[in-house]
C-alpha positions in Angstrom: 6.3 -36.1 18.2 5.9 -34.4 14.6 2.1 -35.1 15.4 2.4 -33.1 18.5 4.2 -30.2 16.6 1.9 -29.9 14.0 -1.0 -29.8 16.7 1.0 -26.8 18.6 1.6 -25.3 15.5 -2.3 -25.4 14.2 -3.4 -24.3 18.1 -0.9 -21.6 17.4 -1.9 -20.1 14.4 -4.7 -18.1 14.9 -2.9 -16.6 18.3 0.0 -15.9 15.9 -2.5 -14.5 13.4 -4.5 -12.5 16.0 -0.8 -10.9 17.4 0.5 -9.6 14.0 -3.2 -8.3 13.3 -2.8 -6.4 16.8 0.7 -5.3 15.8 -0.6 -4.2 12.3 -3.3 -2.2 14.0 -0.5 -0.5 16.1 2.1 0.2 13.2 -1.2 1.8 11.7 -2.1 3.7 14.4 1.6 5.1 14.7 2.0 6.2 10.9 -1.7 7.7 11.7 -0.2 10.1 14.5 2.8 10.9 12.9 0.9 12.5 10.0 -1.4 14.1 12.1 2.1 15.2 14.1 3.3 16.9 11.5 0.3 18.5 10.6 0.2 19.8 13.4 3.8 21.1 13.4 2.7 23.1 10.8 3.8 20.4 8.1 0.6 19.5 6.2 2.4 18.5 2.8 5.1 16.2 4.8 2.1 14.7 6.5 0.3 14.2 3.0 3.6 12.4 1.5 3.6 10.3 4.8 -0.1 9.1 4.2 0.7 8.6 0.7 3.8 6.4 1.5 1.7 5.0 3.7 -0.9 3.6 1.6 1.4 2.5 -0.8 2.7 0.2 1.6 -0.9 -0.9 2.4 -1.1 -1.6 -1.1 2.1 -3.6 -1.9 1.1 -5.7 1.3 -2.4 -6.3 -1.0 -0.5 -7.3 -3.4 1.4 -9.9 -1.6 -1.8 -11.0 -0.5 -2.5 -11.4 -4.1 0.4 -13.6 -4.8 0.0 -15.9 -1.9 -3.5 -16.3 -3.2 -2.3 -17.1 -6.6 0.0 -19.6 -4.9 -2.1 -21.4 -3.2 -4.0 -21.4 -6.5 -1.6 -22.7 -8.2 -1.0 -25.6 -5.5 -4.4 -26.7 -5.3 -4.9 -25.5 -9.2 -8.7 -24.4 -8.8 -11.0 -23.8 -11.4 -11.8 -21.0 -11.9 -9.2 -19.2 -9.6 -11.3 -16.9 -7.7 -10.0 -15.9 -4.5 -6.9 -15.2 -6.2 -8.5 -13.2 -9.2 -10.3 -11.3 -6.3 -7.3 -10.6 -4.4 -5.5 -8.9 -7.4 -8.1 -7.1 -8.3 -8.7 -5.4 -5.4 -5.0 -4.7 -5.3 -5.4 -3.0 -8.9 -8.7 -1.1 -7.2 -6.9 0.4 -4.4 -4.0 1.6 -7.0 -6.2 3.1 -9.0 -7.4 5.0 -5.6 -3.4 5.9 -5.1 -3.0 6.8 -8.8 -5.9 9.8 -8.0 -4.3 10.5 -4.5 -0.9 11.3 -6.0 -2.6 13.1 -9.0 -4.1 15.3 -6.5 -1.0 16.3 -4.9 0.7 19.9 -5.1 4.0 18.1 -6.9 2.1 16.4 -9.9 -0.4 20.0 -10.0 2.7 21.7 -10.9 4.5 19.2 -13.1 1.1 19.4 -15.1 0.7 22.9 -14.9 4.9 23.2 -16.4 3.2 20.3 -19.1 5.8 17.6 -17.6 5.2 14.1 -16.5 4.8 13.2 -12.7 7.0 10.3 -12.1 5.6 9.4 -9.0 1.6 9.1 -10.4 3.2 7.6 -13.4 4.7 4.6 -11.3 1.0 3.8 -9.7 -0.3 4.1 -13.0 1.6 1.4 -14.2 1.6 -0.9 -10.9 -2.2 -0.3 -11.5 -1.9 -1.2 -15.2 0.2 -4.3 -14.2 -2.0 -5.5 -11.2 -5.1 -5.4 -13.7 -3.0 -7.6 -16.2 -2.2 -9.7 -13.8 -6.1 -10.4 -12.3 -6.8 -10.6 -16.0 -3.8 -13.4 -16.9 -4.7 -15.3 -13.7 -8.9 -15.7 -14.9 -7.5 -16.7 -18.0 -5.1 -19.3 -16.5 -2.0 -17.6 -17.7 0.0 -18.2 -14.5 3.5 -17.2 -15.7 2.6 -13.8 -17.8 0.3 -13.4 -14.3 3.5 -13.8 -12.1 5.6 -11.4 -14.3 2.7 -8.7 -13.9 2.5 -8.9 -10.7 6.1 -8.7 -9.9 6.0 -5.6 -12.5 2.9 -4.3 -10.0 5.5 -5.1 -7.5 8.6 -3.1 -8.6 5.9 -0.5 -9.8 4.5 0.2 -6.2 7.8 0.0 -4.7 9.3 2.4 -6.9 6.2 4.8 -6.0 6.7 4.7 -2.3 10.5 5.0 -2.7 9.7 8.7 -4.3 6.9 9.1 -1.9 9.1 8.7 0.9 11.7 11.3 -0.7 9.0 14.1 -1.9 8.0 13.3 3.1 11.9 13.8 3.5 11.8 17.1 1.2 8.2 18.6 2.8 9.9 17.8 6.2 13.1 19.7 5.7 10.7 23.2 4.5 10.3 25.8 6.8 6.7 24.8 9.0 3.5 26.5 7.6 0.8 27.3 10.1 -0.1 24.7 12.9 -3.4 22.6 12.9 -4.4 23.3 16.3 -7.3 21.6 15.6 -6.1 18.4 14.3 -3.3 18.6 16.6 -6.1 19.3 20.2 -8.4 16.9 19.0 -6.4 14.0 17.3 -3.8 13.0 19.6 -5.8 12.0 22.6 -7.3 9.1 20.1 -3.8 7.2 20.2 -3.3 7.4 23.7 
């Protein structure tokens, strides 16, 4: 009978597999209309804070990638560790996109323009600077420093979308700016 599990198990694995990519496509496509909701509403820089947040989360969930892959480098200890060098790095690559993304917003504009520091690029910056370390520590076979950057990449990112989330809570609470009719005609009927 544990034959007979592990068989049900294996034929249900890629069903499993193609059901959370489905409900990851869905969870997408809602944070996509809420944006575009707000923008709509008039609420363009709550609707920027949401994208933001939400591609820090897209990011973390890269970087969990990553440390699987490290894992199951670490299990079947291959030489050299590729996938999971791969996997971190394009977790530090798509940080580095964030770290721009958050530079460009009106928040870090004016905490540059008063000659202050932006906390929330500064967190990206460093979960960038950390997920590079780690990519780098796991090529050189440096498995525990690896771990320890990644976790720092970890608590980095987190601590980014934590503020992200807070500067979508603040934009939400102003008063509405003008509507994006256009976004708001032409973008709903997509997520129907």
């Amino acid at each position: 009978t544990a034959e007979a599990v592990e068989q049900a198990a294996a034929a249900a694995a890629p069903q499993n597999a193609d059901a959370q990519a489905e409900l990851a496509a869905a969870k997408d496509a809602l944070e996509k209309a809420a944006a575009e909701q707000m923008r709509a509403a008039g609420k363009q820089e709550a609707a920027a804070a949401r994208e933001l947040a939400d591609k820090i989360e897209d990011a973390a969930a890269m970087q969990r990638n990553a440390a699987a892959a490290a894992a199951e480098n670490a299990e079947g200890k291959k030489d050299p560790p590729i996938d999971a060098v791969t996997a971190q790095q394009q977790a530090a690559d798509e940080t580095e996109k964030l770290v721009a993304a958050a530079a460009a917003r009106p928040e870090a504009k004016a905490a540059e323009a008063q000659r202050r520091p932006d906390p929330l690029a500064d967190r990206l910056r460093a979960a960038q600077q950390a997920a590079q370390q780690a990519a780098k520590q796991t090529l050189d076979g440096k498995e525990e420093a690896a771990a320890r950057a990644r976790a720092e990449a970890a608590q980095d990112r987190a601590n980014a979308a934590e503020m992200s989330k807070a500067e979508e809570k603040q934009a939400a609470e102003q008063p509405a700016g003008k509507p994006d009719l256009v976004t708001f005609s032409g973008g709903v009927s997509e997520y129907i």
